[in-house]
VORO-666010 format. One record per residue (C-alpha): residue in one letter; x, y, z; residue number from 1. Coordinates in nm, 2 decimals. Each point is the difference from the previous one (the first is absolute). Example, Ala and Ser with C-alpha at 12.3 -4.5 7.8 and 13.67 -1.06 7.14 Angstrom:
2
R   rest       px       py       pz    nr
R      A     1.23    -0.45     0.78     1
R      S     0.14     0.34    -0.07     2
END
This chain:
179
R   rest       px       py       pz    nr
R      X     8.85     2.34     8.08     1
R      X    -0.19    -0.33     0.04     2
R      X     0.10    -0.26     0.26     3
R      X     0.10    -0.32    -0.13     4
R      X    -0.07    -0.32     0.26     5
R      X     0.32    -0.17     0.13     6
R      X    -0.22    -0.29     0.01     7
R      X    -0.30    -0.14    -0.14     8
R      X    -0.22     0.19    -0.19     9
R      X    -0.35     0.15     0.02    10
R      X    -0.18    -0.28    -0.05    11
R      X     0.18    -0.25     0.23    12
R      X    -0.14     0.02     0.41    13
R      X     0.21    -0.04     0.32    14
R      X    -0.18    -0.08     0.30    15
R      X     0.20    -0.02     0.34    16
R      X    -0.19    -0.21     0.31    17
R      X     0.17     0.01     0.32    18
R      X    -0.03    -0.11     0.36    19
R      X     0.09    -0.21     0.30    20
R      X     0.00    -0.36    -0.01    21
R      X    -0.32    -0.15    -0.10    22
R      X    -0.20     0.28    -0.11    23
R      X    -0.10    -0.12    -0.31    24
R      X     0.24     0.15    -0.23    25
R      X     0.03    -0.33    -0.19    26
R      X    -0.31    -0.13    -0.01    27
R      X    -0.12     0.32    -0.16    28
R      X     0.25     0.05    -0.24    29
R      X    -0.05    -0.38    -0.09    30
R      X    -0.39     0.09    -0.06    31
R      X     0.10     0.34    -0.19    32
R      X     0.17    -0.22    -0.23    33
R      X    -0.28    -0.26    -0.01    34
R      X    -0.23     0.26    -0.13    35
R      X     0.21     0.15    -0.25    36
R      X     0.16    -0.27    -0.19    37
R      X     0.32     0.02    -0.17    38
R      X     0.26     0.26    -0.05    39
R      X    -0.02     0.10     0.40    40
R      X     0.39    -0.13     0.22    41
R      X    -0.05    -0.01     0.36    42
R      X     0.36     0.10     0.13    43
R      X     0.03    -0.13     0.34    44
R      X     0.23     0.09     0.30    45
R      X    -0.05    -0.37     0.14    46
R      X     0.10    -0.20    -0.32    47
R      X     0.28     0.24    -0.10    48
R      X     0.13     0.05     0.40    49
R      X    -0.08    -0.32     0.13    50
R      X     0.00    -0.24    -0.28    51
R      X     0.26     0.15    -0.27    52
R      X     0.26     0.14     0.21    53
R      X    -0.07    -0.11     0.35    54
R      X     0.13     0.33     0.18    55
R      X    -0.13     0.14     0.31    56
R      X    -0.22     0.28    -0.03    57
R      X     0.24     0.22     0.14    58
R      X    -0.04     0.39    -0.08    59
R      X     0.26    -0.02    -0.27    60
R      X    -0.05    -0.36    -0.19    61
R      X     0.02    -0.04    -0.39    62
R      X    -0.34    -0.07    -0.02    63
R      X    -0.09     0.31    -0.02    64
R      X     0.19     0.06    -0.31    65
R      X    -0.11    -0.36    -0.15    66
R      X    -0.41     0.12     0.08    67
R      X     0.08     0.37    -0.14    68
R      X     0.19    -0.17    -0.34    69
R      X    -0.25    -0.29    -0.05    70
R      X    -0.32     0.23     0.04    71
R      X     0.15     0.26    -0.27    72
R      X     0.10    -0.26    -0.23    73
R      X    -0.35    -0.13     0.00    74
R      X    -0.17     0.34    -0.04    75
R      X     0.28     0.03    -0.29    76
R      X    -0.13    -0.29    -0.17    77
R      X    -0.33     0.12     0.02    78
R      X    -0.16    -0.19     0.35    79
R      X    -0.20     0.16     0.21    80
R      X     0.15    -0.05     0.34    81
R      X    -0.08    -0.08     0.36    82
R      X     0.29     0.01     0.23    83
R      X    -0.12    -0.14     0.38    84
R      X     0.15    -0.05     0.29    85
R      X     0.11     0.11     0.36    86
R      X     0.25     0.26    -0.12    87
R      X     0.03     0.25     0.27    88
R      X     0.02     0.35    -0.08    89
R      X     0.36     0.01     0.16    90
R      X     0.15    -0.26    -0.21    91
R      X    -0.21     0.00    -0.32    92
R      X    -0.14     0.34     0.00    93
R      X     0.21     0.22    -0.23    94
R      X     0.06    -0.29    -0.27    95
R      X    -0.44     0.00    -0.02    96
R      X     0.02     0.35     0.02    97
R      X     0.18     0.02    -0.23    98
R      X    -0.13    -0.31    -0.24    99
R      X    -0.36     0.18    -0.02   100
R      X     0.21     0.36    -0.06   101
R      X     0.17    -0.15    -0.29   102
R      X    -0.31    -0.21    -0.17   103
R      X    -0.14     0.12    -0.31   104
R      X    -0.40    -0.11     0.08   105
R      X    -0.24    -0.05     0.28   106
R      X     0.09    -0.03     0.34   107
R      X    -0.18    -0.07     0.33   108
R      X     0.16    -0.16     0.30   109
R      X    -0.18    -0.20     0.27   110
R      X     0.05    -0.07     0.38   111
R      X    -0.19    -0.23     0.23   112
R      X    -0.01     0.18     0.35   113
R      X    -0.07    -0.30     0.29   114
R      X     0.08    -0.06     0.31   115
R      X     0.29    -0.21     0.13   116
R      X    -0.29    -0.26     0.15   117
R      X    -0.18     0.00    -0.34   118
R      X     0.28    -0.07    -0.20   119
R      X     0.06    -0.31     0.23   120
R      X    -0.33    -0.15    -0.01   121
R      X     0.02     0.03    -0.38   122
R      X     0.33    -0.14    -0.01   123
R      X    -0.19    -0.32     0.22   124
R      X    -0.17    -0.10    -0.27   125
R      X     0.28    -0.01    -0.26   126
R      X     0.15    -0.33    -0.14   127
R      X     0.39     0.13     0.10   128
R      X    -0.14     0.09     0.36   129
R      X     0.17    -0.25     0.20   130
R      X     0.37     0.10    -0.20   131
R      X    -0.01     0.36     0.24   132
R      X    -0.20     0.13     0.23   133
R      X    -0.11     0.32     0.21   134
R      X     0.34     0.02     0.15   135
R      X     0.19     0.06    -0.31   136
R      X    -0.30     0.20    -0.12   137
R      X     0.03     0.22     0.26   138
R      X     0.40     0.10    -0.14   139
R      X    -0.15     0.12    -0.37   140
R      X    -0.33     0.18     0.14   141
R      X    -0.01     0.35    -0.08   142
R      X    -0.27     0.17     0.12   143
R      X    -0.19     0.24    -0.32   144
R      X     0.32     0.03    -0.13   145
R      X    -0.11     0.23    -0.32   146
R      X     0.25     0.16    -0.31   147
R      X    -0.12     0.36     0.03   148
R      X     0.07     0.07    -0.39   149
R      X    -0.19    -0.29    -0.10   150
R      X    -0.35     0.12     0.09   151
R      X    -0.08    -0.38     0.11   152
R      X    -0.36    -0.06     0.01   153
R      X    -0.07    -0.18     0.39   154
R      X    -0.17    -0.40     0.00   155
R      X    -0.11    -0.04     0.33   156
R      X    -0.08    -0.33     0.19   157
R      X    -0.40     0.03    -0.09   158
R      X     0.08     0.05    -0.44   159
R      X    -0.09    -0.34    -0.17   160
R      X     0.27    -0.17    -0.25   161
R      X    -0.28     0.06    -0.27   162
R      X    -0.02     0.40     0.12   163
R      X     0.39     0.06     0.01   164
R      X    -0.03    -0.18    -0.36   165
R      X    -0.21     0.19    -0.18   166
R      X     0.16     0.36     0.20   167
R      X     0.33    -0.07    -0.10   168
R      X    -0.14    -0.09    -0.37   169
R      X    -0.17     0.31    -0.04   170
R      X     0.29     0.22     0.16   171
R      X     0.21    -0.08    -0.32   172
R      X    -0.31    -0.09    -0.23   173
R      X     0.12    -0.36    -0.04   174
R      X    -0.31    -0.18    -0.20   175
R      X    -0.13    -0.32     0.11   176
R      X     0.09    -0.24    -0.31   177
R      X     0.06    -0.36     0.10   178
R      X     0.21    -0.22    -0.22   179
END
């Protein structure tokens, strides 16, 4: 008896970056997408949370269901996928779990491993820096808060953008193509 994929296929690619605030989850998947072109949806906690339904990131919110229903109907359509954001294993844990159980093609997932006072001086140097601060930053740090079944592969504080590019890229062979 073959297994049939409940979503995607074996030629689509879902990549899962997570982390605290700050940690470069964005600007990499950003760059991911730089390098590969067209054909790759970055499904974000921020824009679908914060920007789309404007809920709390509580540990049951519907955006958990709206980034789980999004990133399969992408891989579906034949996108590869990057889904980024804070999503603590407590709240978002067994929907990613279960997302990367259910796809049909390569899978790798990501996590940037820094320390509360890194992820503040990074956040420093953002544009959005003055709309919150380390006080509010302090209420979402989680400290190496890994998904067991995911098998993430650890960014620490010292990996480059272009290093944690070309890692996650080569996890899920995702060619360079531009365009």
């Amino acid at each position: 008896m073959s297994l049939v994929p409940i979503c995607g296929s074996p030629e689509t690619k879902l990549i899962i970056i997570r982390g605290n605030s700050a940690s470069g989850k964005t600007t990499a998947a950003w760059e991911i997408r730089r390098r590969f072109g067209r054909g790759l949806a970055i499904v974000s906690q921020d824009v679908l949370r914060r920007d789309i339904l404007r809920v709390r990131d509580e540990p049951v919110n519907p955006a958990i269901g709206l980034i789980d229903l999004t990133a399969r109907y992408a891989l579906d359509h034949g996108y590869h996928v990057i889904v980024e954001g804070i999503m603590s294993n407590a709240s978002y844990g067994e929907m990613l779990t279960t997302l990367v159980h259910d796809h049909g093609g390569s899978s790798a997932a990501f996590y940037y491993d820094l320390s509360f006072d890194e992820t503040v001086m990074r956040h420093a140097g953002k544009p959005e820096s003055a709309e919150y601060g380390p006080e509010l930053m302090a209420g979402w740090y989680r400290e190496r808060d890994l998904i067991p079944a995911l098998h993430e592969h650890i960014f620490d504080a010292d990996i480059s953008l272009n290093d944690a590019v070309r890692a996650v890229m080569t996890a899920v062979d995702l060619p360079v193509r531009e365009g």
